[in-house]
N, C-alpha and C positions, 0 to 999 in steps of 0.2 A: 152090753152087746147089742149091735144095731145089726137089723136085716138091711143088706144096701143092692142094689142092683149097678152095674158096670154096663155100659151097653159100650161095645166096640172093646172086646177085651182081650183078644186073641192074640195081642200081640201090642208093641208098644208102648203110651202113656195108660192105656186102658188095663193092659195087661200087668206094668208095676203097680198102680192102684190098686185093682183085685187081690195081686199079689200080696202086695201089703197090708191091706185093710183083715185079711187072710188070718197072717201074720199075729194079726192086731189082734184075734178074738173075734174079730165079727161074723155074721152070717153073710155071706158073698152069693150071689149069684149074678154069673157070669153069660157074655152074652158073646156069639160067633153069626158070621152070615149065614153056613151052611156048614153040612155035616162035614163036610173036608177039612174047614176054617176049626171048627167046633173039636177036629184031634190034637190040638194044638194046646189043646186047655186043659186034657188030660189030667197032667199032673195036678192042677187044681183042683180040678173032680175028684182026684185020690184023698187030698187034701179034707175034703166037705164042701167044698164050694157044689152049686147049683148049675143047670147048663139048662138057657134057653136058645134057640136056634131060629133067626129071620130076616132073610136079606130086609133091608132100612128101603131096599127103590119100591118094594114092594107094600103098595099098601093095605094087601089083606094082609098081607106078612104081618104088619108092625100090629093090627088088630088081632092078631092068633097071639104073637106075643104076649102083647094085654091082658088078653082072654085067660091066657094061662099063669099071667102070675095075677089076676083076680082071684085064681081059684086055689092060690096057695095060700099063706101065712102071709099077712100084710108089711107092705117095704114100707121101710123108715126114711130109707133115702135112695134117690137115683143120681148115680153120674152121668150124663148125658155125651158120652166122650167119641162115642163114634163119629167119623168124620172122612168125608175124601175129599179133596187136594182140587183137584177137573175133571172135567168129562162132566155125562149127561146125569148122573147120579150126586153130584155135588147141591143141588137143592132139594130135590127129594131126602136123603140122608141130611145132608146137616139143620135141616128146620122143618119139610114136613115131618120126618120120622120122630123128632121129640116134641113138636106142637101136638102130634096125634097120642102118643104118652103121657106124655102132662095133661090131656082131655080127659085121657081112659083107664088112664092107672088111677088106683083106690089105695088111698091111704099115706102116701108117701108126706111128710114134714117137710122133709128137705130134698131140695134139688138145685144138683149144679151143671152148668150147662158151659161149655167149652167155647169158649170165643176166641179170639187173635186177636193179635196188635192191628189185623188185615182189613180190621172190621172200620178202622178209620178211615180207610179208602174205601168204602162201601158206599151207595148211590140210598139215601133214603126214599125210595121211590117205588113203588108197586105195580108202576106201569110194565108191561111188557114180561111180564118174570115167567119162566118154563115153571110150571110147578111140580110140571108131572115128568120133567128129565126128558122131551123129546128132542132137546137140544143143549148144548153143552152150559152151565153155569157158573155164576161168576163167584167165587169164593168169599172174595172181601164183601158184598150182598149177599150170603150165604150164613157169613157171620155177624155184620152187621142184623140184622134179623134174627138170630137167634141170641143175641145181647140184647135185644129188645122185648126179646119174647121173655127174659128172664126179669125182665124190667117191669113189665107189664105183671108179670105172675106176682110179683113180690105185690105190687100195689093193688091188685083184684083180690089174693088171696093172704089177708094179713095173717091167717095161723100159720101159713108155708114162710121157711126161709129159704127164697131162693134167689141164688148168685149168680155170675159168669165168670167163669175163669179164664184168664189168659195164661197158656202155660210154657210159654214162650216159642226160637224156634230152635228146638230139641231134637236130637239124632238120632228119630225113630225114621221106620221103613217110609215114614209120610213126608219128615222133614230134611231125610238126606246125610249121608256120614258124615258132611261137614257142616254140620249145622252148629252153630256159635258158642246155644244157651244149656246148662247145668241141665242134665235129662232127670237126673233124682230129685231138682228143684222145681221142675214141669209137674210131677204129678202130685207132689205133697201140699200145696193149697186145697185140690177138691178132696183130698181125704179128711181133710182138716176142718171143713166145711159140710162134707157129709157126715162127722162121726165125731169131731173136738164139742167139747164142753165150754171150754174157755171165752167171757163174755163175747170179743169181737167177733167168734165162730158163730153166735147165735144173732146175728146182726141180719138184714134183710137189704136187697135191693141193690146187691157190690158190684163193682168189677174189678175183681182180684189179680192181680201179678206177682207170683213169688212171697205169697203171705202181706203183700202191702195191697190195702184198697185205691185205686186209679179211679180217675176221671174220665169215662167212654165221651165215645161220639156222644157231640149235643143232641143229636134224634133220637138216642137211646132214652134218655127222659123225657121225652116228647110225646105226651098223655095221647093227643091228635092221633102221632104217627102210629102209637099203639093200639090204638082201638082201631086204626086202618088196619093195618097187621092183623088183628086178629078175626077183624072182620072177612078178610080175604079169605084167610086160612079157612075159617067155619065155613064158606061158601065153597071154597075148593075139595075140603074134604068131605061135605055134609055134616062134621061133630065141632061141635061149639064146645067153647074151653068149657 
């Protein structure tokens, strides 16, 4: 039994994970923006799952987060799964709020961090980037950057295995009713990843589709662009990985 943490679980890809990983025997704790989002999870909570509560734009928010699963039983693994689509919150949520987790969380082996197919069209550049959401961002540099932050973590922190998943584009409230790809094949790679045993699950540094390891964007291995990355981050946030 693994403790794992879901962030972005209310509903969706994050929300079958939890479910599942649930399902599975694990320790779950679940993550909502707010207390409205957070009745949705309910049944979970009935279940034994855990319930932490913090809008991702906010970044005392994502620090009270931290705060409080510091002071619990230590996580084995985070899914990094929350995520929005546009608007002004698309980079705060999709990479400050897990660049500032991955700083402040204690203890975690494993982490898997959600990317797109989107992240190919992503601009490897740091110039100009809203960090703080006062204007709208661009998704495919939203995930491009956080495929790289996962890239980076594997190679800074060799005890951590951490991946990026791509979990296609699936018929959640995010990806739209008609979305193409298998929604119970979307979430089954980062369960797989934060909880399988099986050697390829204990592998380091992926970018995952559907249980097959891919080849990202070439910046994503790009030692350079990732000490840029990370350097920005720690100046923008004040907390170095």
């Amino acid at each position: 039994m693994r403790r794992i943490l879901v962030t972005g679980s209310a509903d969706g890809l994050g929300r079958a994970a939890a479910d599942a990983l649930l399902s599975a025997g694990h320790e779950v704790v679940v993550h909502a923006r707010d207390q409205e989002r957070a009745g949705a999870l309910d049944p979970l909570v009935d279940r034994g799952a855990h319930l932490v509560v913090g809008d991702f734009t906010d970044r005392d928010a994502v620090r009270r987060v931290a705060a409080e699963l510091n002071d619990a039983e230590p996580l084995d693994a985070v899914i990094h799964n929350a995520g929005v689509w546009s608007g002004r919150a698309v980079v705060p949520v999709n990479i400050v709020a897990p660049y500032l987790l991955t700083a402040l969380l204690r203890g975690p082996r494993r982490l898997v961090y959600l990317s797109s197919s989107s992240h190919f069209g992503g601009r490897p550049s740091l110039d100009g980037v809203d960090w703080r959401g006062r204007s709208a961002g661009s998704y495919a540099d939203s995930k491009l950057f956080v495929t790289t932050l996962a890239a980076a973590v594997a190679r800074l922190r060799p005890d951590v295995l951490s991946n990026a998943v791509d979990p296609g584009w699936v018929p959640t409230r995010m990806g739209g009713p008609n979305a193409p790809d298998d929604l119970e094949l979307g979430h089954r790679t980062q369960e797989w990843l934060a909880a399988g045993d099986e050697p390829e699950a204990l592998t380091t540094g992926g970018y995952w589709y559907h249980g097959r390891r891919l080849q990202p964007h070439r910046a994503v291995h790009d030692e350079a662009f990732q000490d840029r990355l990370l350097q920005t981050l720690a100046q923008e946030t004040g907390t170095a990985l």
